[in-house]
VOPAGU-2260 file (C-alpha; in pm, 1 decimal, decimal comma):
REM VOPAGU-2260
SITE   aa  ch    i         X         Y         Z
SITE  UNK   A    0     663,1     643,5    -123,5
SITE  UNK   A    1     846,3     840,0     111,9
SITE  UNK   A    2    1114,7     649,2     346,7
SITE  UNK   A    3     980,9     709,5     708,6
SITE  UNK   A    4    1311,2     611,6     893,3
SITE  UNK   A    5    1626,9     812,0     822,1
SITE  UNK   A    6    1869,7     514,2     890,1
SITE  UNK   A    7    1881,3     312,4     591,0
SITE  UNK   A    8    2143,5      26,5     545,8
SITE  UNK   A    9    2321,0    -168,2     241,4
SITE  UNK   A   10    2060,9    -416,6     322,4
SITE  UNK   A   11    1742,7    -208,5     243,0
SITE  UNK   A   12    1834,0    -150,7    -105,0
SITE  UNK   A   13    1780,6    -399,5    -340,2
SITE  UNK   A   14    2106,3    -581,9    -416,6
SITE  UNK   A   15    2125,4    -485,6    -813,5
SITE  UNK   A   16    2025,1    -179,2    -725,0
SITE  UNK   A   17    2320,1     -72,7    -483,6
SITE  UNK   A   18    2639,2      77,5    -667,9
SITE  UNK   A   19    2948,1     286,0    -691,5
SITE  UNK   A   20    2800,8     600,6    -833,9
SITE  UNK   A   21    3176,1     654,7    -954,4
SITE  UNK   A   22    3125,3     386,4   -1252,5
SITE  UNK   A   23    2797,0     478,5   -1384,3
SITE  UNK   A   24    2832,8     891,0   -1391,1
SITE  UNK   A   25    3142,8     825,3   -1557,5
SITE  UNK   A   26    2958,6     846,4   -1860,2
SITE  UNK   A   27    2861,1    1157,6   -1795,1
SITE  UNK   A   28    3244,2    1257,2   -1790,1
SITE  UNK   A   29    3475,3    1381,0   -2061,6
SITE  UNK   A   30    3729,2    1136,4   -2185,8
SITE  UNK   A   31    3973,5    1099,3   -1988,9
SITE  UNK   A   32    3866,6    1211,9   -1652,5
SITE  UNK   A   33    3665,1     921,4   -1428,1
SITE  UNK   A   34    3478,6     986,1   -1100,4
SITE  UNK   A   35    3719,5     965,7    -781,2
SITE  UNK   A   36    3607,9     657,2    -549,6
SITE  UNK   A   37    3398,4     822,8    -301,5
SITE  UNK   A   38    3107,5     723,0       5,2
SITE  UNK   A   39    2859,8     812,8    -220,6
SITE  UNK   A   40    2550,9     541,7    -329,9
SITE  UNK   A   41    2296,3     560,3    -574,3
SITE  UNK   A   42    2013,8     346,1    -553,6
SITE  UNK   A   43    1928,4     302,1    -914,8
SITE  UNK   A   44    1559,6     349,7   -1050,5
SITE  UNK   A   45    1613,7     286,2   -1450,4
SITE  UNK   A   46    1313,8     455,7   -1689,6
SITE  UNK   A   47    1205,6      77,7   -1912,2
SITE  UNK   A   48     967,8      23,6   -2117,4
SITE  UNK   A   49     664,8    -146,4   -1969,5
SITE  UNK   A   50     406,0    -395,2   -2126,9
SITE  UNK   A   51      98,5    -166,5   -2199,2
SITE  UNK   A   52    -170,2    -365,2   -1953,9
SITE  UNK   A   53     118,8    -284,4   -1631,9
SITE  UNK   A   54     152,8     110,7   -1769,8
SITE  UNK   A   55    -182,3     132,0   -1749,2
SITE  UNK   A   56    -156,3      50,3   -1359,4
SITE  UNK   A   57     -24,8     396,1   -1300,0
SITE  UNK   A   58    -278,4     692,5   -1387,9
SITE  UNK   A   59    -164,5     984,7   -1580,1
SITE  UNK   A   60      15,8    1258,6   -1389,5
SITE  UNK   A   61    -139,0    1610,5   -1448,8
SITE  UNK   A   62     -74,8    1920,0   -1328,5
SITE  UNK   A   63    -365,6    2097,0   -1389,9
SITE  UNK   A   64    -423,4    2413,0   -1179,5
SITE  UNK   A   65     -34,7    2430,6   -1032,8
SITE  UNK   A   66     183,5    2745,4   -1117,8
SITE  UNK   A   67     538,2    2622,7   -1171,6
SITE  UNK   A   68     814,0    2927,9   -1182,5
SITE  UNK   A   69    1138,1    2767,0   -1359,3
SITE  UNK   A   70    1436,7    3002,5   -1346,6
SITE  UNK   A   71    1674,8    2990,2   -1684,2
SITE  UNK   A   72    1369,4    2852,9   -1870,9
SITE  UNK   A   73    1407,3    3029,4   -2172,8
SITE  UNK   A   74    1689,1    2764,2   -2330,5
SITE  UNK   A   75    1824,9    2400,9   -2239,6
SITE  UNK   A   76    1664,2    2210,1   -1978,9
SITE  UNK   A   77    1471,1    2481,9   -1850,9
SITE  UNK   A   78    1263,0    2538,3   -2150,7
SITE  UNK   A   79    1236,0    2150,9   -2182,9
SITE  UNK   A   80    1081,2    2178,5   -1846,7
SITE  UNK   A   81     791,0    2484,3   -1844,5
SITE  UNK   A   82     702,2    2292,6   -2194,4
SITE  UNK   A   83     633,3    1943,9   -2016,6
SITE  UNK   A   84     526,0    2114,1   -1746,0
SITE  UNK   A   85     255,8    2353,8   -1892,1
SITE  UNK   A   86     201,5    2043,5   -2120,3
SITE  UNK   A   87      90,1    1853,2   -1790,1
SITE  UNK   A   88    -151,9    2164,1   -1733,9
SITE  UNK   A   89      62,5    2371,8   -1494,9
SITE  UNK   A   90      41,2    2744,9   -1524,4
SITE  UNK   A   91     409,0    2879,4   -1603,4
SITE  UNK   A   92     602,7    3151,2   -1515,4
SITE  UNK   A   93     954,7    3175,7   -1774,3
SITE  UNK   A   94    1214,1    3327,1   -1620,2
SITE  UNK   A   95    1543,6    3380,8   -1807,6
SITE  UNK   A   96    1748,2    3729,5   -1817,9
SITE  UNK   A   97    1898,1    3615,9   -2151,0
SITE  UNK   A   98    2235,7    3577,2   -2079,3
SITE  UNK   A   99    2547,3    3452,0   -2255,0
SITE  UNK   A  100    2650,5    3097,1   -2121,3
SITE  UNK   A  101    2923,7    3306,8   -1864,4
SITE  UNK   A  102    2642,3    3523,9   -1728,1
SITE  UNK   A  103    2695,6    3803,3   -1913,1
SITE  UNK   A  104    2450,4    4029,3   -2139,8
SITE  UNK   A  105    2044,4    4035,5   -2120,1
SITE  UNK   A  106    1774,9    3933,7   -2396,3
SITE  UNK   A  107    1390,3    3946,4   -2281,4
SITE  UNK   A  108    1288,5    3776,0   -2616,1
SITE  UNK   A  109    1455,4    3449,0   -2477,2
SITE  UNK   A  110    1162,4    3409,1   -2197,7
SITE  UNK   A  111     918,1    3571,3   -2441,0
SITE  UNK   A  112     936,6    3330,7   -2744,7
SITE  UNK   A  113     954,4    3032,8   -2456,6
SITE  UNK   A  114     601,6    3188,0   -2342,5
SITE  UNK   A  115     472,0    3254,8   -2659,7
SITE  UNK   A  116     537,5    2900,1   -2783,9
SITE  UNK   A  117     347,3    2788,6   -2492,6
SITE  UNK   A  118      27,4    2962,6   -2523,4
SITE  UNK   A  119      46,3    2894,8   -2883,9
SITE  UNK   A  120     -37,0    2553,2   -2768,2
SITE  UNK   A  121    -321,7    2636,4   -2543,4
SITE  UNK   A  122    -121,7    2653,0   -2224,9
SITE  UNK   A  123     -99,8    2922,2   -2001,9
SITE  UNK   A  124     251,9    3117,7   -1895,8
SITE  UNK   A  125     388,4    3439,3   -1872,5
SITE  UNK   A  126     773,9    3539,0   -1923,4
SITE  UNK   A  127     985,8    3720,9   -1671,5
SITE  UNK   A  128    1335,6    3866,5   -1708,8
SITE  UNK   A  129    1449,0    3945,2   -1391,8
SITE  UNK   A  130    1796,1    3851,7   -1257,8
SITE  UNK   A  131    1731,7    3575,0    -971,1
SITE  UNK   A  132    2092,6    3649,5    -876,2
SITE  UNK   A  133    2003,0    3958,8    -669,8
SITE  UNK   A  134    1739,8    3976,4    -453,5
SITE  UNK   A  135    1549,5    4226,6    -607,9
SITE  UNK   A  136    1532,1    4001,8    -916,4
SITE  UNK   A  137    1400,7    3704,4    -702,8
SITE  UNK   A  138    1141,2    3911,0    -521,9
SITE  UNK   A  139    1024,0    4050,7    -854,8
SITE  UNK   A  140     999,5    3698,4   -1006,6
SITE  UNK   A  141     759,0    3561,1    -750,2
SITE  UNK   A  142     587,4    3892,5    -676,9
SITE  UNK   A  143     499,9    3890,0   -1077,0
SITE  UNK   A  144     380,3    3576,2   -1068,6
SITE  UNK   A  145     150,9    3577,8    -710,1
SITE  UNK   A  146     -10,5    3894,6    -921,8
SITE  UNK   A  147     -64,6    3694,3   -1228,7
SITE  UNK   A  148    -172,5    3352,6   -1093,1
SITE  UNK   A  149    -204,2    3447,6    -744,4
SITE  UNK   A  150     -49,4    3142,6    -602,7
SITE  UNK   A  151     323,0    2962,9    -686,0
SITE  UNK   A  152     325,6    2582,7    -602,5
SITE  UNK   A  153     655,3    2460,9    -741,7
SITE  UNK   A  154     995,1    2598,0    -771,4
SITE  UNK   A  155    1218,9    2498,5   -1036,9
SITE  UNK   A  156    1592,9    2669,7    -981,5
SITE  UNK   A  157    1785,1    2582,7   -1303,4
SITE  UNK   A  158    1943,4    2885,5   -1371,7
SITE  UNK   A  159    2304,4    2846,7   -1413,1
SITE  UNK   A  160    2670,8    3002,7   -1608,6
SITE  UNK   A  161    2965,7    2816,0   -1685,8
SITE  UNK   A  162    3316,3    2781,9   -1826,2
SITE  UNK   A  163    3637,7    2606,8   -1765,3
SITE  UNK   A  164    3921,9    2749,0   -1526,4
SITE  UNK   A  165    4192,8    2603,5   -1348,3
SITE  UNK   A  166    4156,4    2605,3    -967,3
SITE  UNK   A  167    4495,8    2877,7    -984,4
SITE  UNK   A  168    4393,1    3053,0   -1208,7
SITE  UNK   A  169    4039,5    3183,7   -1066,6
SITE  UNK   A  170    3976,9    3506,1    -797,7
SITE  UNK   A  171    3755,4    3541,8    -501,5
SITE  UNK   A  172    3588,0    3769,9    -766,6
SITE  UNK   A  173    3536,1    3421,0    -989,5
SITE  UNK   A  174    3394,6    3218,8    -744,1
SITE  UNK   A  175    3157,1    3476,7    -584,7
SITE  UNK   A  176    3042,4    3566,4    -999,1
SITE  UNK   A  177    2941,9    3178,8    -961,4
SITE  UNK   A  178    2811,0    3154,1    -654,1
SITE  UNK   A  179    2575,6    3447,2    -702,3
SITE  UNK   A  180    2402,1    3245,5    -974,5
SITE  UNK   A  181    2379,6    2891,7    -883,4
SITE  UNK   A  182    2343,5    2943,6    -474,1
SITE  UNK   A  183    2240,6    3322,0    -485,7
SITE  UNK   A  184    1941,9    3322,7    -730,7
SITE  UNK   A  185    1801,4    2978,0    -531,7
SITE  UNK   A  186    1841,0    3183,3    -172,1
SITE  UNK   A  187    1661,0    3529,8    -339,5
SITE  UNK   A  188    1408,7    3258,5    -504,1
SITE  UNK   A  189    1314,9    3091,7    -211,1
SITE  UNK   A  190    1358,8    3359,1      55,4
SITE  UNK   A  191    1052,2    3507,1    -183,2
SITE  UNK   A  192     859,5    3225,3    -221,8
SITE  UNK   A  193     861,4    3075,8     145,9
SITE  UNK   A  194     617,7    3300,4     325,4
SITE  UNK   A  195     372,0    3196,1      16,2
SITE  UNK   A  196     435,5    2841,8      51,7
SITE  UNK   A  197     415,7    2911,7     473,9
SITE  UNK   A  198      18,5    3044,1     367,0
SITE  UNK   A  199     -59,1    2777,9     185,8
SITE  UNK   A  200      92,3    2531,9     355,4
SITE  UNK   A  201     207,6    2358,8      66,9
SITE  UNK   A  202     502,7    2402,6    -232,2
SITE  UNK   A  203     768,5    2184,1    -406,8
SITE  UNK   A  204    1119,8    2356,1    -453,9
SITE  UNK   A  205    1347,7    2201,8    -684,6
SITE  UNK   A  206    1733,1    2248,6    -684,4
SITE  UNK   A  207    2032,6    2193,9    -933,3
SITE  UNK   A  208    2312,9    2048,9    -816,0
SITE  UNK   A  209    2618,0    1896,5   -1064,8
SITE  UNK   A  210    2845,6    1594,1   -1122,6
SITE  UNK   A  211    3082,0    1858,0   -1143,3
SITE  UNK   A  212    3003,5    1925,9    -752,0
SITE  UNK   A  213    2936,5    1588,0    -608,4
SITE  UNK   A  214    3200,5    1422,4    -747,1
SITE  UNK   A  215    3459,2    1673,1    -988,0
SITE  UNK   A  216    3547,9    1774,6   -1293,0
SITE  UNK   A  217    3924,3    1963,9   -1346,8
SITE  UNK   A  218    3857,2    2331,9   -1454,6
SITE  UNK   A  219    3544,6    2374,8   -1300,0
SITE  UNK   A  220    3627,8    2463,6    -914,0
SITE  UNK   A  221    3380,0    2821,6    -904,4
SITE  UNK   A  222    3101,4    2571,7   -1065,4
SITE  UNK   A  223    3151,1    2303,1    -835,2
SITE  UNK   A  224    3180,2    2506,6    -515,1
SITE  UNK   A  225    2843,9    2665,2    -596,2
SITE  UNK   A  226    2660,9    2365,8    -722,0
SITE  UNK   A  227    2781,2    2120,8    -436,8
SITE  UNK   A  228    2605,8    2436,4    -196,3
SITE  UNK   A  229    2336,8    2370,8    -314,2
SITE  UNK   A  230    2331,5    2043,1    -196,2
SITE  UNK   A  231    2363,8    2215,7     225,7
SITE  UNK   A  232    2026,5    2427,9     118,8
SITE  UNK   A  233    1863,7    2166,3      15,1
SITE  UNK   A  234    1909,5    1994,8     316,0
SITE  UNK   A  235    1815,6    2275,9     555,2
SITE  UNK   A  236    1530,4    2385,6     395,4
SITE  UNK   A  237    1385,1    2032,3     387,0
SITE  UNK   A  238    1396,6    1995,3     723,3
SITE  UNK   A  239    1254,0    2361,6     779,4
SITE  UNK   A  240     977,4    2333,9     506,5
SITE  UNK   A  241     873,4    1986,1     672,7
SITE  UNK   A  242     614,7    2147,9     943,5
SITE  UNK   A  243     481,2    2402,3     686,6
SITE  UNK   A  244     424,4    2096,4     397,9
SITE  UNK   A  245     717,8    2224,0     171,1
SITE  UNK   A  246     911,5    1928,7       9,4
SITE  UNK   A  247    1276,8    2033,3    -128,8
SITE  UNK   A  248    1442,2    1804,5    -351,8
SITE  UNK   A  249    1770,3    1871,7    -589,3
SITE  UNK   A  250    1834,4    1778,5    -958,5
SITE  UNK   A  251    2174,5    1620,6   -1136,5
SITE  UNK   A  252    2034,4    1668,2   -1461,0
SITE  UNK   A  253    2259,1    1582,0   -1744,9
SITE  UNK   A  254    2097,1    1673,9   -2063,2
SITE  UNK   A  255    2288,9    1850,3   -2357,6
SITE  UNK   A  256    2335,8    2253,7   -2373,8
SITE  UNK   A  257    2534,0    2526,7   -2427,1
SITE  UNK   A  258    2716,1    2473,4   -2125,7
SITE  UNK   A  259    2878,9    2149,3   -2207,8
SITE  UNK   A  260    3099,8    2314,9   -2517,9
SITE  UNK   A  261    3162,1    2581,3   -2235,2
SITE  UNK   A  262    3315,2    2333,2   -1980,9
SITE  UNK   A  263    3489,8    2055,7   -2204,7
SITE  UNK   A  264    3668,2    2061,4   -2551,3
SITE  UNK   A  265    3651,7    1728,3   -2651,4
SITE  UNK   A  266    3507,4    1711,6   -2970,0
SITE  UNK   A  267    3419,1    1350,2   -2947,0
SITE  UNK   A  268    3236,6    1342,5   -2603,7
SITE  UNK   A  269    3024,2    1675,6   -2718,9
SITE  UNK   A  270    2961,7    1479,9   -2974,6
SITE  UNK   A  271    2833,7    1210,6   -2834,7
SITE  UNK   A  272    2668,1    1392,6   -2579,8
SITE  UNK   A  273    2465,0    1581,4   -2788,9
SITE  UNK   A  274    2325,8    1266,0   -2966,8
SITE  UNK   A  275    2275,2    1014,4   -2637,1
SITE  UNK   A  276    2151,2    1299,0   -2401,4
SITE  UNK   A  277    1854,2    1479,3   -2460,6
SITE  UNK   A  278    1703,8    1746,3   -2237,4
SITE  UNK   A  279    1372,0    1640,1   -2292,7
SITE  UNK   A  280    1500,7    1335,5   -2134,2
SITE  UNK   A  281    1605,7    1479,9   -1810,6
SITE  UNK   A  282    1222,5    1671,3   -1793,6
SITE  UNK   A  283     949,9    1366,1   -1664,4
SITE  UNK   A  284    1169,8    1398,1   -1343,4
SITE  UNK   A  285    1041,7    1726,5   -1254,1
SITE  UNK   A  286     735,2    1718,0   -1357,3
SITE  UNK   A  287     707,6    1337,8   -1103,3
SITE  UNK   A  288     846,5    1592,7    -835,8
SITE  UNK   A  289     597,2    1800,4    -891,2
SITE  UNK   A  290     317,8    1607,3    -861,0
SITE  UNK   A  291      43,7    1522,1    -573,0
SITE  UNK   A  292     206,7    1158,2    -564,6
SITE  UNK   A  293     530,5    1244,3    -475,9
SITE  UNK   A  294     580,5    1282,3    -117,9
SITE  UNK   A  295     975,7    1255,5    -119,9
SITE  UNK   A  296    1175,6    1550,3      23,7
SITE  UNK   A  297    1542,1    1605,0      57,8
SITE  UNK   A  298    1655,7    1378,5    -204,3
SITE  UNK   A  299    1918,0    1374,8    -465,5
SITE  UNK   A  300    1793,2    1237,9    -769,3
SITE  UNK   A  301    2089,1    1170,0   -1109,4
SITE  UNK   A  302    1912,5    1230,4   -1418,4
SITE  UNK   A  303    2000,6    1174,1   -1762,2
SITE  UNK   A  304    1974,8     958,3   -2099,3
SITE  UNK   A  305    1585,4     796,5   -1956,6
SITE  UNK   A  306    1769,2     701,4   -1616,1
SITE  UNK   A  307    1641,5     856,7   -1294,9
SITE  UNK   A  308    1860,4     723,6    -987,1
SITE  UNK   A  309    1925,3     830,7    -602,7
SITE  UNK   A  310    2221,5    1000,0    -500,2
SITE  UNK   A  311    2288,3     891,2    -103,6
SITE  UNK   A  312    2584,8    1015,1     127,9
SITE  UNK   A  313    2633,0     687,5     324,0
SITE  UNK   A  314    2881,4     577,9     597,6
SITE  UNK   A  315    3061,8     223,3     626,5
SITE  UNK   A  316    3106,8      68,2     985,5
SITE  UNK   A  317    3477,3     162,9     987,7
SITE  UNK   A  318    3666,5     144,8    1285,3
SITE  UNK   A  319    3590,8     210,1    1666,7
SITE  UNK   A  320    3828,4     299,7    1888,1
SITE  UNK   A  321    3787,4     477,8    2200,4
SITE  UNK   A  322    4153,6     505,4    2273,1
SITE  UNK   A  323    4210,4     607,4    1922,2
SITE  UNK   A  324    4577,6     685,8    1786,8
SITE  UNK   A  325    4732,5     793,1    1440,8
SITE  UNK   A  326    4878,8     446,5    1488,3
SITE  UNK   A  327    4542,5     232,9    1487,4
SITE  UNK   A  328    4381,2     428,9    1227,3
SITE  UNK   A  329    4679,4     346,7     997,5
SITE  UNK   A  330    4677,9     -17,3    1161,0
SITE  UNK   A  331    4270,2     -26,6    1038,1
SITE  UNK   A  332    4289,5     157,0     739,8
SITE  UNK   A  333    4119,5     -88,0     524,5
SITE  UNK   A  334    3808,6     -51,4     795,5
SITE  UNK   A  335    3854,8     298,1     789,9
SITE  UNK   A  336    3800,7     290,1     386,5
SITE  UNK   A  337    3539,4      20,1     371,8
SITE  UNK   A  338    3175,1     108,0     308,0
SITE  UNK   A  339    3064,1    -264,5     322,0
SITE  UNK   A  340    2767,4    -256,5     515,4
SITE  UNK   A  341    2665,5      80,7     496,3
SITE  UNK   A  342    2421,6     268,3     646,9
SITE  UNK   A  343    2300,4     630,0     532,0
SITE  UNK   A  344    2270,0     885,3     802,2
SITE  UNK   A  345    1970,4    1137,8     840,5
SITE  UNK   A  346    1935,1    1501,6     943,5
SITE  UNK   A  347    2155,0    1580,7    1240,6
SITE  UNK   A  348    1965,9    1646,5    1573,5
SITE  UNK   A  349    2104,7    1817,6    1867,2
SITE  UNK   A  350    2146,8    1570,5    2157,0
SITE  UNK   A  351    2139,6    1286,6    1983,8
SITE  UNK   A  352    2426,8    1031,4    1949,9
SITE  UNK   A  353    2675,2    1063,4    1694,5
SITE  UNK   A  354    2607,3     779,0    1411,0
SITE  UNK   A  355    2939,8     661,6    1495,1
SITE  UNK   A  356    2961,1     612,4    1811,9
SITE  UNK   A  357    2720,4     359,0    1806,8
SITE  UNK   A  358    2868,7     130,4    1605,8
């Protein structure tokens, strides 16, 4: 159920529940590199096993008549997705231009064999090439599918490149080849899809952020900078969608591809990796998204290995001043630092009272 106040404190979340997020995605982190100590929460929502007579409580979530357009859906987590997804009785639409894991190249048998497999198994999709990194390519991807199904009710933007590259090392050019892909194709994506979503008054746009954005990784500044973007979008266009019944949520998936040998040469951990975190694991979370039942919007969710948790940008009480110097703040620093008694702040509106000044 949806939260209906914006203001939530360390008191609203269950006390297990509410914990660094630097410990627990630091499994999701080569060796050797651990998440920096940051104001970040997630409010933690593990997958478990239930007794059979308490699963039975919740009904099975279908799908049936949706149309669900996943970009990069022709490998990874994208294919895990349209195959849940049409599984759940969604109508795809497989979009993937084929590209080598750096973005480079084009293979229209990628999305084709996706689709194929999927009507092989009485589902319904259709495969699409185009390049959501240019507009063109985004307006062609929902334009195909409004003439095939004649409708588009949820968004998937998983598209995505990557490699490793020192911060000095990379260009303008590098970090706008990035950006094109991973902000880019969700901005020509959406920009398409929106007036569709406007008619019906109704849609459910997923986005893909990173660990690599919300928290770091060393070598992979043009991926971060892009991913953590996403994270802005998302929270614009949930506040713009609200009035015309358009949720937007965003993804951390961490599920084993291509891109992790791409990003980190650590034998060991892509190992590892590869055997603890399945992509198949990271799709029931879009497919819940998707659904009638969920009503959340402009959420972060972490997903990976069978866990599903929150992501939350929270603030601590810190310290009030109003004759504030360099000299108090560095008097105060351990209020300054503290995020004891958080609270987590909601969408900015003009004339209202800065969060901190009312503590």
């Amino acid at each position: 159920m949806s939260q209906k106040c914006h203001k939530r404190t360390s008191g609203n979340f269950p006390e297990a529940d509410a914990l660094s997020i630097a410990g627990d995605v630091n499994l999701a982190l080569p060796k050797g590199h651990s998440a920096p100590t940051v104001g970040v929460t997630v409010a933690r929502r593990r997958i478990q096993s239930l007794p059979e007579k308490d699963s039975e409580m919740t009904e099975r979530i279908s799908l049936e008549g949706k149309v669900a357009v996943v970009t990069g859906a022709g490998r990874g987590l994208g294919r895990a997705y349209v195959e849940l997804l049409a599984e759940r009785g969604a109508r795809v639409v497989v979009n993937d231009l084929g590209t080598d894991v750096s973005g480079f190249g084009k293979d229209s048998t990628i999305a084709e064999q996706v689709a194929d497999l999927i009507r092989s198994r009485g589902g319904e999709a259709i495969a699409n090439d185009s390049d959501v990194s240019s507009p063109e390519g985004g307006s062609d991807l929902i334009a195909t599918t409004i003439k095939h199904f004649g409708r588009v009710d949820l968004l998937v933007n998983n598209a995505g490149i990557c490699g490793s590259q020192l911060f000095e090392d990379a260009t303008l050019d590098d970090f706008d080849h990035y950006w094109r892909v991973h902000l880019g194709g969700p901005v020509n994506t959406v920009k398409a899809a929106w007036p569709y979503m406007v008619a019906q008054h109704y849609g459910k746009i997923i986005l893909t952020t990173s660990v690599a954005g919300l928290l770091g990784i060393r070598g992979q500044a043009t991926y971060a900078a892009a991913k953590c973007a996403v994270v802005g979008l998302m929270r614009i266009l949930a506040i713009e969608g609200a009035e015309h019944g358009i949720l937007v949520n965003t993804i951390s998936p961490a599920g084993y591809t291509r891109m992790h040998p791409a990003a980190v040469a650590d034998p060991a951990w892509l190992k590892q990796s590869e055997a603890t975190m399945p992509v198949e694991a990271v799709a029931p979370a879009i497919v819940w998204l998707a659904s009638d039942g969920c009503s959340e919007t402009n959420r972060i969710y972490n997903v990976e290995a069978g866990a599903i948790q929150r992501i939350a940008i929270v603030m601590g009480p810190g310290f009030n001043d109003p004759h504030l110097t360099p000299e108090s703040i560095a008097e105060n620093y351990a209020k300054v630092e503290s995020i004891e008694g958080f609270f987590e702040p909601g969408p900015f509106e003009p004339g209202q009272i800065p969060a901190t000044a009312k503590s």
